[in-house]
N, C-alpha and C positions, 0 to 999 in steps of 0.2 A: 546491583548484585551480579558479580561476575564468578561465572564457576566454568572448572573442566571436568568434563565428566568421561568416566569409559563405554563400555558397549552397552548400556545398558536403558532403559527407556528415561529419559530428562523428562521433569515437567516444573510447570511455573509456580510460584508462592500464592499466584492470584485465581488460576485454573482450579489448585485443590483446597486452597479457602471457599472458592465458591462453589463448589462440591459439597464440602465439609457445612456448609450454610443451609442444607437441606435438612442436615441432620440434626443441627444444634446452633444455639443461637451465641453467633460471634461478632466480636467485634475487630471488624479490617482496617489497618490504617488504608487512608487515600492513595498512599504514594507505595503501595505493597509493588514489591516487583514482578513482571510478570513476564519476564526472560525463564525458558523452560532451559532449567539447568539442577533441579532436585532430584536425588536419586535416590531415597531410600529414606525411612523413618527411623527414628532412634529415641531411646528415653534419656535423658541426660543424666552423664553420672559425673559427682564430685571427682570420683579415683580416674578418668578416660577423656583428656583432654580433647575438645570438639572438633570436629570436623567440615570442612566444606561442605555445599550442597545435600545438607543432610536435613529434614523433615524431626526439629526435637519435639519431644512432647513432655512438657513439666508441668507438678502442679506449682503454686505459688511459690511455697516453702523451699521448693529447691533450687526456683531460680534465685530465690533471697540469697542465695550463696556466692553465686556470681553478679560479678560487678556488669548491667546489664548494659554498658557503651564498651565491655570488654569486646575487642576489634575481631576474637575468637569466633566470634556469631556473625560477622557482620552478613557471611557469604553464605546461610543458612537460615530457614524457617522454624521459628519457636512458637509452639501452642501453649499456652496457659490456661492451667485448667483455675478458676478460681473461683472462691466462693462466694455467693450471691451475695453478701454482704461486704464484699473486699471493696476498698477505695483507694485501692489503689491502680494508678492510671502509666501505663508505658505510650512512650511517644515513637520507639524504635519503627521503622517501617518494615522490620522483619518478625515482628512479634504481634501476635491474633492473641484473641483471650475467648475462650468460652466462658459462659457467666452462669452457669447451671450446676447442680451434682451432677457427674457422670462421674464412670470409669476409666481413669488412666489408660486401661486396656483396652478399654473400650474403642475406645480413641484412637491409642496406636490401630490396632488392629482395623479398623476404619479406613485409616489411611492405608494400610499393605495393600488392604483392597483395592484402592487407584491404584496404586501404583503396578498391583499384581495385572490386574484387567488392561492394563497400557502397556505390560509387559509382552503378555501374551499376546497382543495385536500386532505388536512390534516385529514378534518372532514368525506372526503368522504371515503377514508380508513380505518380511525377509523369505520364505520357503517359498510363495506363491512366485515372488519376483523371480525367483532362479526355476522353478520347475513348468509355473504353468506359462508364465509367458503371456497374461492374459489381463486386460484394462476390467473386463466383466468381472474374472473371481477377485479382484484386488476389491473391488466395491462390494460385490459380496460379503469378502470377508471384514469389510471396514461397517457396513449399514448398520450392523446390532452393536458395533463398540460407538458409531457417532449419533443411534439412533435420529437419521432425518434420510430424506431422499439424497442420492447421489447422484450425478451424471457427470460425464466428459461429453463436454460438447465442441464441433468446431467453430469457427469465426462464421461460415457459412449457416451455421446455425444445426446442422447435422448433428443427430444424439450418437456417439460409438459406443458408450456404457451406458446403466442406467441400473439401477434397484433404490425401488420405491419401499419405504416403511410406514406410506399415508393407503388409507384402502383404494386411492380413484390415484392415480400418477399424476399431479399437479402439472408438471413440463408438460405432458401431451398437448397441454392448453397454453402453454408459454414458450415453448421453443419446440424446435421441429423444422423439415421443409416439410410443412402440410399445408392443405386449405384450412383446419381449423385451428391454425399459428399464424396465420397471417396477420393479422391484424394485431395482435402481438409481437412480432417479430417488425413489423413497421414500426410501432410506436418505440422499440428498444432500438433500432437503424436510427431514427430521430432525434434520440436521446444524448444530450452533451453527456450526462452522466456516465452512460455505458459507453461510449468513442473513448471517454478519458481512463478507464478501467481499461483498456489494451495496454495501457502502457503502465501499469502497475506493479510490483515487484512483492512479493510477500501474498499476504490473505488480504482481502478488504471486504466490506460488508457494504452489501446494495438493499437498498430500502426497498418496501412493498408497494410503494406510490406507482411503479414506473409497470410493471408485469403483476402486482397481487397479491405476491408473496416477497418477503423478505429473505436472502439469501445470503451465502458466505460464499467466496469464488477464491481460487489463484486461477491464476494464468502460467499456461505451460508454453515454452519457449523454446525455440531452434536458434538459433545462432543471433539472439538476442529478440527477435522476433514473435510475438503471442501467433501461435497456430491451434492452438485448443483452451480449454479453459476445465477446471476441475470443477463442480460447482455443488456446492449442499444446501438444501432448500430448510427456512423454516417453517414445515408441516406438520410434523410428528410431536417435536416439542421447540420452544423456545433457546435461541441462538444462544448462548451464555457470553460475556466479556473474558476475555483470554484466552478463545480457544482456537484462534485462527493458524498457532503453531501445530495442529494438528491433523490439518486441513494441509497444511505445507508440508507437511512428514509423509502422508498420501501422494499428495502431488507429486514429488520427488523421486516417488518408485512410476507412477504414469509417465513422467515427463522423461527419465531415462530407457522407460520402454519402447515410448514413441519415437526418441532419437536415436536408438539405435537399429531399425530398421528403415527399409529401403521403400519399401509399398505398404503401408498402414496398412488397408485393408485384408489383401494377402497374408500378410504376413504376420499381423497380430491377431491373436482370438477373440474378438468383439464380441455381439448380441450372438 
């Protein structure tokens, strides 16, 4: 699934299925895309020829209209509302089926919700990047949209940010130059696993075996080089599959604030 998209917040086929999975019970192909490139929900209409990266929501009946390998939909996500008794089965990897009654509206308006809540995080970062100049209110304002702990940490293991949404701050016990990180901080020095994460490009996910808790990291980069690291703990709630594109979108406003100053400490607003 390839889409261009404008100003406006992209997200993946596979991020808001598994969202949408809380609420109602669907069924996802395997192979669903999970390239953040959706911008907006729409109900499909016969008269309004379909659009790229658009989020359709049909019930059965309407999509029986259109020919469902028409190439119209290819670069879009279709919800099927259908009835518990339907047998009929799509093979498309763009098309989820909810198998319950609910409301069409129900539904659209479900999904505005992601979309609106990623909207406004998007907008609020964009403002913090240009006025406050600060790694602290960037996580601030990110904690209650990715609900988990955040930190920037450096290679040396030094925390610059941090806002915890677990009641005891996990890191104090996993990273730090402290005496009571030590021995966590040795065993992650030790570790092939994390030596190979410097050189990572995107989000990756580090298991619980190695520090206790399961994490989502990017690595933030100077002139190709990791000098810090963004890192979201699983605390709060469990990590979801597809969300590392969000994690990257954060990163990107940290990693151009830290590269375009001269003295980190000085110069940027940390703790």
């Amino acid at each position: 699934m390839k889409c261009q998209g404008g100003v406006t917040v992209k997200l993946s086929a596979l991020f808001i299925t598994t969202l949408l999975s809380r609420s109602y019970r669907l069924s996802i192909p395997r192979d669903i895309s999970a390239e953040p490139c959706l911008i907006r929900p729409s109900f499909i209409r016969s008269d309004i020829p379909p659009q790229d990266c658009v989020v359709y929501i049909s019930n059965e009946s309407t999509l029986s209209s259109f020919p469902i390998w028409d190439a119209s939909f290819s670069n879009s996500l279709i919800i099927v509302l259908q009835e518990p008794t339907s047998q009929v089965h799509y093979r498309s990897p763009n098309i989820v089926t909810i198998q319950e009654e609910v409301n069409i509206a129900e539904v659209y308006l479900k999904v505005q919700e992601i979309f609106e809540t990623y909207r406004q995080w998007k907008e609020k970062l964009i403002d913090s990047y240009l006025t406050d100049r600060s790694l602290q209110k960037l996580l601030e304002i990110s904690a209650p949209v990715l609900n988990n702990t955040l930190f920037v940490t450096g290679m040396d293991f030094k925390i610059y940010a941090r806002v915890n949404t677990s009641p005891v701050f996990a890191s104090d016990t996993v990273l730090g130059a402290s005496k009571s990180t030590a021995r966590s901080v040795t065993k992650l020095k030790k570790s092939e696993l994390f030596n190979q994460a410097r050189l990572q490009d995107g989000a990756f996910y580090f298991p619980k075996h190695i520090t206790g808790l399961a994490s989502l990291g990017v690595n933030i980069k100077k002139k190709g080089r990791t000098t810090h690291r963004l890192v979201m703990l699983e605390d709060s709630r469990q990590i979801i599959e597809g969300e590392g594109f969000l994690l990257e979108y954060l990163a990107s406003f940290i990693e151009n604030l830290l590269n375009t100053v001269a003295n980190i400490p000085d110069s940027v607003k940390l703790l």
